[in-house]
N, C-alpha and C positions, 0 to 999 in steps of 0.2 A: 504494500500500500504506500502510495504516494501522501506527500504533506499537501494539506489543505490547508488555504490560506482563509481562517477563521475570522468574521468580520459583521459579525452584526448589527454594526451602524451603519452597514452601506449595503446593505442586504436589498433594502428597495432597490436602491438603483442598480444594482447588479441583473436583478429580475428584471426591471425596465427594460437594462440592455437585451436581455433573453427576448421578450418580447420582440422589442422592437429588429431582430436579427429572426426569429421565425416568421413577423409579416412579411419582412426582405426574401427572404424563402419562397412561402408560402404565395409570393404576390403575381405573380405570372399565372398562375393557375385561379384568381380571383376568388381566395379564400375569403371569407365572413374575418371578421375580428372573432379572434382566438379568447375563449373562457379561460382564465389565468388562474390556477391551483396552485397556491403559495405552501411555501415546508415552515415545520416550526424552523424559527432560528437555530435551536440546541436538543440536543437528543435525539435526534432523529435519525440517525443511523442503527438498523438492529442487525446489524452485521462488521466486524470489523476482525482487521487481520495485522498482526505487527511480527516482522522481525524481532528479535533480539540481538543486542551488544551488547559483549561483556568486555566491562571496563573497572578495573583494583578489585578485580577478582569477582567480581556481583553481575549479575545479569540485568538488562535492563529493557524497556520497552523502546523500540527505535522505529522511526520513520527518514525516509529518505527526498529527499527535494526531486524532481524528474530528473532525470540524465545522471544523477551524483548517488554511486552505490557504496563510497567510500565513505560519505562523512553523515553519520549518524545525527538526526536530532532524537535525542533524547527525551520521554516524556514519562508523568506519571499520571498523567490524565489525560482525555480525550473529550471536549465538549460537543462535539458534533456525533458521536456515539450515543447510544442509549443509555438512560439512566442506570441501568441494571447491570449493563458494560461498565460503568465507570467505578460501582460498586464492587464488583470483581476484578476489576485490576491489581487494587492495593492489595487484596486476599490471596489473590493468587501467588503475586511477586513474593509476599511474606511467605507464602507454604513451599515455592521454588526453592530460597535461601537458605530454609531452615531442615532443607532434604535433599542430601545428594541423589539420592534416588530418584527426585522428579528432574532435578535440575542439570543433572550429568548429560552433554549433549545436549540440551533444548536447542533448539535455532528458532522455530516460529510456534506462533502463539494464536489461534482464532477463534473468535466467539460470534456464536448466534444466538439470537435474543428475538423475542415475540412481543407487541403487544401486550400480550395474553399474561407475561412475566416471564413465561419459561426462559430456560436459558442451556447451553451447549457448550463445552470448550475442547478445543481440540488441540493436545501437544504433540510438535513436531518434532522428531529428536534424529540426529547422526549414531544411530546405536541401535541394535538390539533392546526389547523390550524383554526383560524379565521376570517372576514371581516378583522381586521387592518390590519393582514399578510397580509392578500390580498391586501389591497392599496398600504401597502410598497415596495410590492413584483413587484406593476406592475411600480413606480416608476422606480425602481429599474431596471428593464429589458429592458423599455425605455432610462434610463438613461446611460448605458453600450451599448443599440443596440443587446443585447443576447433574447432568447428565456429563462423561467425561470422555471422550475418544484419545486414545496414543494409538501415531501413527508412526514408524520407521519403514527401509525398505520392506516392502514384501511384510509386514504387519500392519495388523488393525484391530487394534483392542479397543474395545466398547465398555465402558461401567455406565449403567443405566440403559438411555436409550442412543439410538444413532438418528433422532430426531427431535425437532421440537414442534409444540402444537403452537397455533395462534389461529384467534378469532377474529374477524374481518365483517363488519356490518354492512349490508348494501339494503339501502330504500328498505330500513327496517328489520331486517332479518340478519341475525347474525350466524355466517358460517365459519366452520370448523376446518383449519386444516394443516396436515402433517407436513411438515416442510425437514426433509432428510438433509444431513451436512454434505456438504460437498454439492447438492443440486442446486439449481437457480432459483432464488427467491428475491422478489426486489425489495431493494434494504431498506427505502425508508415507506414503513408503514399506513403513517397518516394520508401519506400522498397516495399510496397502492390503495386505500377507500375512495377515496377521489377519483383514483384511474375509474377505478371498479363502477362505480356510481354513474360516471360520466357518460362509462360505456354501457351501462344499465337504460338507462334514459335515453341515447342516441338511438340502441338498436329498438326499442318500447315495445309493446305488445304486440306478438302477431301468433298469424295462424298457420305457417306454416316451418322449415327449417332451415338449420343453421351449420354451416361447416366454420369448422374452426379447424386452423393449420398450426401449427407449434403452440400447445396445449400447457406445456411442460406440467406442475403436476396438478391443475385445473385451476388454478390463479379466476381466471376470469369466467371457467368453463360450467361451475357450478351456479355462479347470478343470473349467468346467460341462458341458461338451460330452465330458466323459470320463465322465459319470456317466449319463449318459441314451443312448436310441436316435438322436435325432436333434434336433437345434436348428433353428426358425425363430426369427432377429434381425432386427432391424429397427433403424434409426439414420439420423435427418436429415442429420446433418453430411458433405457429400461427402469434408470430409478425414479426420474420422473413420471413414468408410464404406473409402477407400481403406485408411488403416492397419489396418484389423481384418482385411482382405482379405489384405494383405500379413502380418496376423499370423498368420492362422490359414493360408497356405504354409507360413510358413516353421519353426510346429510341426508340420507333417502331420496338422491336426485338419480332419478331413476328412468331416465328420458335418453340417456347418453349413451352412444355406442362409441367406444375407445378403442384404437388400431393404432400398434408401434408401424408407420412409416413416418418417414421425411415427406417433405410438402412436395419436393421434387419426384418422390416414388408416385403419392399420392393421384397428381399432375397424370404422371405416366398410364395408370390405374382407368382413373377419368375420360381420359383418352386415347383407353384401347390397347395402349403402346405395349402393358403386359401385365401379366396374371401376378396375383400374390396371394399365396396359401394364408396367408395374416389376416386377409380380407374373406375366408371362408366363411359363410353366415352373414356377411353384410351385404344386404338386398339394395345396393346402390342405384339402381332405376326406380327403389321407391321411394327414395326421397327426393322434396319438394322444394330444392333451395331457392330461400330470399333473399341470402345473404350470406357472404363470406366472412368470418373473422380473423383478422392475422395481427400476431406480435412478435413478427420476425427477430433476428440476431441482428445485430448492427450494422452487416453486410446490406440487409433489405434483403427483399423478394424475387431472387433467378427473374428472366424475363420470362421464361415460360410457366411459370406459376404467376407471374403477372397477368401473361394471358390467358393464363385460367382463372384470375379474379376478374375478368373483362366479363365475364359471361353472366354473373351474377349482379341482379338488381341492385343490391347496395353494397357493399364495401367500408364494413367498420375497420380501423386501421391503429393501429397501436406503435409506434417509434420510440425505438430508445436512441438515434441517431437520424435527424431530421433534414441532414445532408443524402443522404440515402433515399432517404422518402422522397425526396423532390425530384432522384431521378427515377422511381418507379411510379410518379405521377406523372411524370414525362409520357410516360407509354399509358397511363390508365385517363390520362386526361380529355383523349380524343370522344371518349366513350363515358366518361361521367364527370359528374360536378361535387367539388366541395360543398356541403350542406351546412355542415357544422364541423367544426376544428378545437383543438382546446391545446395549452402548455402544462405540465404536470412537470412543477420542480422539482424532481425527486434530488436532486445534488446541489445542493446551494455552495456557495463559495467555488466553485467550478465554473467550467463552460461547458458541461453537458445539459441536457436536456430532456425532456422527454416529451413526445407530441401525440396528440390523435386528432385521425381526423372519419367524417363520414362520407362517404361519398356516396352518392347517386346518379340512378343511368340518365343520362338528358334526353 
């Protein structure tokens, strides 16, 4: 993890600029003014990842500036982390120093954190894990109330779980869901309601279905799936494919048929190009799509799944990289219109961003 430059008196104007850099975008394609989803100033990160430097023999939490892997900032706090993250810092660091057994080899440090309170830490070590590790480790995870993964080569020891839960309300209804370490979950919560909601509302009620392409482990896939007849998703990641499975039990959203391909297989699937034993049982000529949903990688959308999102009446759209999206509206522009668009800060003090937009056939 890179150093962020922390700055909450200038946080408007930073967002300003955000703004006014997705109209710049956005404006060849004659988007609407964008709905503006501001992050808290502090805490809002429920994921974070730090190096370690050891420096007069002690180990310590470090971040590095971009480009400089040499020079260590040192920290014992994090304000743009979660509360619960900063809470476990100083615990952690004290039960590292005070046990060779945890501390022997550390190099990296990661936590995942909910909402909800739960919490995850995952130690990175140059070594072999052991029995000591292991006792210290379950101390340790006890002692905190976190769940504790140690990873070396070729190991992966678990105390507790290898997940954390968090609850996410959309337009009233709060869902449940399992978010595995190591899979993608987007870190800052408050805003992932917002995303959620936004897209809640844009796609609104209808009567018939909804394909959704990179699913990962039903983020969006269980709100959505209240407003439509019926869901086919799709998602590469088998642990993300497991979690959405396990998410959509354990809300009773029971409308969704879930299939491990890629958007690109998917594409091929749709189009004849070729068979897939994954897709046995799914009766693909009877559903009735209105709509495609994507929240592609920050690559954006191949051009041929782009022109498989041509075919479809609307086009809900999700970016975590809004330079991308402007060139797969490039190709989806001829054939639909921005209806509605929105900015979702999910990184403050950065220059990333996150955008959605809807688009409609003209």
């Amino acid at each position: 993890m890179t150093s962020i430059s922390f700055d909450p008196a200038g946080y408007a104007d930073q967002l300003a600029a955000k703004v006014a850099r997705l109209q710049a975008l956005l404006a060849p394609f004659e988007a609407p003014v964008p709905q503006v989803f501001e992050s808290p100033r502090e805490h809002y990160r429920l994921r974070a990842e730090f190096r370690l430097w050891r420096e007069e023999g002690l180990r310590h939490y470090a971040m590095f500036s971009p480009g400089d892997k040499y020079t260590p900032i040192l920290i014992e706090q994090f304000p743009v982390a979660s509360e619960r993250i900063n809470t476990l810092m100083p615990l952690l660091k004290a039960a590292w120093q005070a046990d060779d057994a945890l501390s022997h080899k550390l190099f990296q440090v990661e936590f995942l954190t909910t909402l909800a309170g739960d919490a995850l830490i995952t130690l990175c070590y140059h070594r072999p894990l052991d029995s000591h590790w292991e006792t210290a480790a379950q101390a340790l995870a006890a002692s905190l109330g976190v769940s504790l993964i140690g990873r070396s080569r070729g190991q992966r020891l678990v105390i507790g779980r290898d997940y954390v839960s968090e609850t996410l309300t959309v337009a009233g209804r709060a869902f449940s869901y399992r978010q595995p370490e190591g899979a993608f979950t987007q870190p800052n919560g408050q805003v992932c309601q917002h995303m959620l909601n936004w897209a809640y509302e844009a796609l609104g009620e209808r009567d018939d279905d909804l394909l959704e392409l990179y699913c990962g482990n039903g983020n969006f896939t269980l709100p959505l799936a209240t407003r439509v007849r019926q869901v086919l998703a799709t998602e590469i990641s088998k642990t993300s494919v497991a979690a959405a499975l396990h998410n959509l039990d354990d809300n009773a959203v029971n409308n969704v048929a879930l299939v491990r391909l890629s958007a690109e297989e998917l594409t091929q699937a749709l189009n004849g190009v070729r068979e897939f034993r994954r897709l046995q049982g799914i009766d693909l000529p009877g559903y009735r799509f209105g709509t495609v949903f994507v929240d592609p990688p920050r690559a954006g959308m191949d051009p041929d799944t782009c022109e498989l999102a041509r075919r479809f009446d609307n086009i809900l759209y999700i970016s975590c990289n809004p330079e991308t999206l402007t060139i797969n509206l490039e190709q989806l522009h001829s054939s639909h219109r921005i209806a509605r668009c929105a900015l979702f800060d999910q990184f403050p003090y950065t220059h990333h961003m996150e955008a959605g937009v809807l688009l409609v056939r003209r």
